[in-house]
N, C-alpha and C positions, 0 to 999 in steps of 0.2 A: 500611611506611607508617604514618607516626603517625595512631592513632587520634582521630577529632571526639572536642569536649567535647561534657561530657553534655550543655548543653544545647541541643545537635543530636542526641545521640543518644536521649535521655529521647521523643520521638514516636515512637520504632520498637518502644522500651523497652514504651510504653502502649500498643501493635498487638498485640506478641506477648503484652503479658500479657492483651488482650483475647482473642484468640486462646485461650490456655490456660484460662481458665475455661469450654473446652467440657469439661475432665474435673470438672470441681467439676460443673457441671450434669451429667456420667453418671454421676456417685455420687449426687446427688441424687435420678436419676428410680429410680438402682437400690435407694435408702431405699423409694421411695415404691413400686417393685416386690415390696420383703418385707412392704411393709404391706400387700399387694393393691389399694394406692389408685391404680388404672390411669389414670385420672383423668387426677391429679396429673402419674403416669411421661409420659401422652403429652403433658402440656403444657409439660414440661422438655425432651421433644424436641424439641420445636417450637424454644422456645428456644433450642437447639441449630443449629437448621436457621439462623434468625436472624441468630443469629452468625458461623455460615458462610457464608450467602451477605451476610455487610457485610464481612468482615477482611478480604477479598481488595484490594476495593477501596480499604480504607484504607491497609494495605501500598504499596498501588503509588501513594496519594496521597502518601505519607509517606520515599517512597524508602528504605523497611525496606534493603535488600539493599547499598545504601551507606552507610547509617547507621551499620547496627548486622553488617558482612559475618559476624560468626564465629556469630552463630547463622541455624540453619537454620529459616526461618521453612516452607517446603515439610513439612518432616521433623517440624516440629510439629503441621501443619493432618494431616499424613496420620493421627499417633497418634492425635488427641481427633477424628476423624473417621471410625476404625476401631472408637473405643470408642461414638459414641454412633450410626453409621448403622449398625453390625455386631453389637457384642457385645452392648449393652446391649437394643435390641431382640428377642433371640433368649430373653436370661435372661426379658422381659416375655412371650414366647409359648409361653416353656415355664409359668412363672407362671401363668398366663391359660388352662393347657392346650388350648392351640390347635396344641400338636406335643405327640404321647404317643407312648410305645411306641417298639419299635424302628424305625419310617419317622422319628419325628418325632427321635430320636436321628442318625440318620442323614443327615437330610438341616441336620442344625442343623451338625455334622461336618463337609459338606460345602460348606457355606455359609460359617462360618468361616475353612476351610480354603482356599477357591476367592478368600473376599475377600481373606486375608492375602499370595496368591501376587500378585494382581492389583495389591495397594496397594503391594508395593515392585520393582513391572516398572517400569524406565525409560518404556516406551510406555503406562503407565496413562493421561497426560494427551499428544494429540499438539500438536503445536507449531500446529496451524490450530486448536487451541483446541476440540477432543474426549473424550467420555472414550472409552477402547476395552473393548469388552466391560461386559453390563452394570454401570453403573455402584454397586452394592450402596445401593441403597435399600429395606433392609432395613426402616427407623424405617416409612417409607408403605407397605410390603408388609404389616406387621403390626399399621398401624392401618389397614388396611380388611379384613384379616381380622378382625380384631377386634369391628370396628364391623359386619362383616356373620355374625358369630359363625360360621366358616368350619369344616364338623367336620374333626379333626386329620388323616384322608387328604387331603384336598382339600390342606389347608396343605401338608402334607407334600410331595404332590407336585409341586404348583407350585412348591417350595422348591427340592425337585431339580432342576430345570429351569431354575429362572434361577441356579444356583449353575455348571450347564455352563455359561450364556449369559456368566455373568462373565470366561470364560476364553476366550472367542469373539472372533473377529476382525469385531466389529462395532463401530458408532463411534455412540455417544449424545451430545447436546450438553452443551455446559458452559454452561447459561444466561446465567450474568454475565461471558465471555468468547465468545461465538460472535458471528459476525460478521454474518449474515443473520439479519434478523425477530426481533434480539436486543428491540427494543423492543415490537413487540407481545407475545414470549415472555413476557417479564419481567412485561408488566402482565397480563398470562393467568396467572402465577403467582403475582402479586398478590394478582387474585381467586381461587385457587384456595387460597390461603392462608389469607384468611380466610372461605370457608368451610369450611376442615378447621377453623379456630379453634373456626369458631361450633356446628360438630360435636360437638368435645370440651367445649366450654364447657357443652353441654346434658348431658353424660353424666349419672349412667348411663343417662338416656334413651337412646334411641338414634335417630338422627336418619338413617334410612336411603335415605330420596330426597334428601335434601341431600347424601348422602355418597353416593350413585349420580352421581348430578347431577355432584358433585367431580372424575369419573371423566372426565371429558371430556379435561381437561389432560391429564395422566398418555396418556391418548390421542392428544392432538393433540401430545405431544414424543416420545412414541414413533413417531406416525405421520411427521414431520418426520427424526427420524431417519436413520428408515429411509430417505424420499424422499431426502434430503442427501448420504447416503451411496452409492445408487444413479446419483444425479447426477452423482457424484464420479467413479465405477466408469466412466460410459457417457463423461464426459468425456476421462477417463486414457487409456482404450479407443481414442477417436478421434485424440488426438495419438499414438496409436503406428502408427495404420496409413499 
């Protein structure tokens, strides 16, 4: 099949190279991680998040996958999404000494480890539009360690645990792809957005009822979750009997 001219392809061209500027921002926050200016590292994240959750959308305005078929625009959201919700967070909380010693060694291993298997399972994203098994939101696990200055067992342990969850047959939403209460979701992440912003913008203060407060969302998509999934369970259940 002969390939579009560029200038049908050049909008898929500008998605993915938007897209790949999530690894320039996790060399950036990982500059701003050897400088100690934690700051900085979590507002790179941020902009990272940013970016991920807009390419998707623009991809599928722009018809990436017919444009432009021989790259894999999937196989690139996964790298610079391995690097800045996995590795790069992990280098800021060992930085930050919020994992020491050998638990915090361990469960940094295992976390890693548990994301890398997860991010290249064909069933990581399901076709109803899930992630399976925790979805490694590494970046918000260790800014609210952070932010709540978490001593290195606690981190530790909790690291362990959601590093099994990662590999768990459970199903978390995909925000800007779920199909139920996508819109009030969205605009709950909204606000939950800017006030993690308005968190880190205060640093080094630490702004710790705004950032308890924050805690609700992260609550109300896990609690949904779970609901969504159990919904699922009792529905599946009753067309089989």
């Amino acid at each position: 099949m002969k390939p579009l001219p560029f200038s049908q392809r050049a909008p898929a061209w500008a998605v993915h190279g938007y897209t790949a500027l999530g690894v320039v921002i996790a060399f950036a926050s990982l500059r701003a991680i050897a400088a100690g200016d934690f700051r900085a590292a979590f507002l790179w994240l941020s902009l990272a998040v940013a970016v991920d959750a807009s390419d998707g959308a623009l991809a599928r305005a722009v018809d990436v996958k017919r444009r432009l078929p021989e790259l894999d625009g999937a196989r690139l959201d996964d790298i610079v999404d391995y690097l800045t919700f996995v590795f790069v967070p992990f280098a800021l909380m060992h930085t930050a000494e919020l994992l020491t010693g050998p638990l915090g060694l361990l469960a940094t291993a295992a976390a890693l480890w548990t994301s890398a298997l997860r991010f290249c399972h064909s069933a990581a994203k399901t076709e109803d539009h899930f992630f399976t098994g925790f979805p490694s939101y590494w970046n918000v696990i260790a800014l609210y360690l952070y932010l709540f200055s978490a001593p290195p067992g606690l981190s530790g342990a909790l690291i362990l645990v959601l590093s099994g969850l990662v590999l768990a047959p459970l199903r978390f939403l995909y925000p800007s792809r779920m199909k139920q209460l996508r819109a009030t979701t969205n605009v709950l992440g909204l606000l939950w957005g800017i006030a993690v912003l308005t968190v880190l913008w205060r640093l080094p203060e630490r702004s710790t009822f705004l950032a308890a407060l924050s805690l609700l969302y992260p609550a109300y998509y896990a609690g949904l979750s779970f609901y969504l999934q159990w919904k699922g369970a009792e529905a599946s259940r009753a067309t089989t009997r």
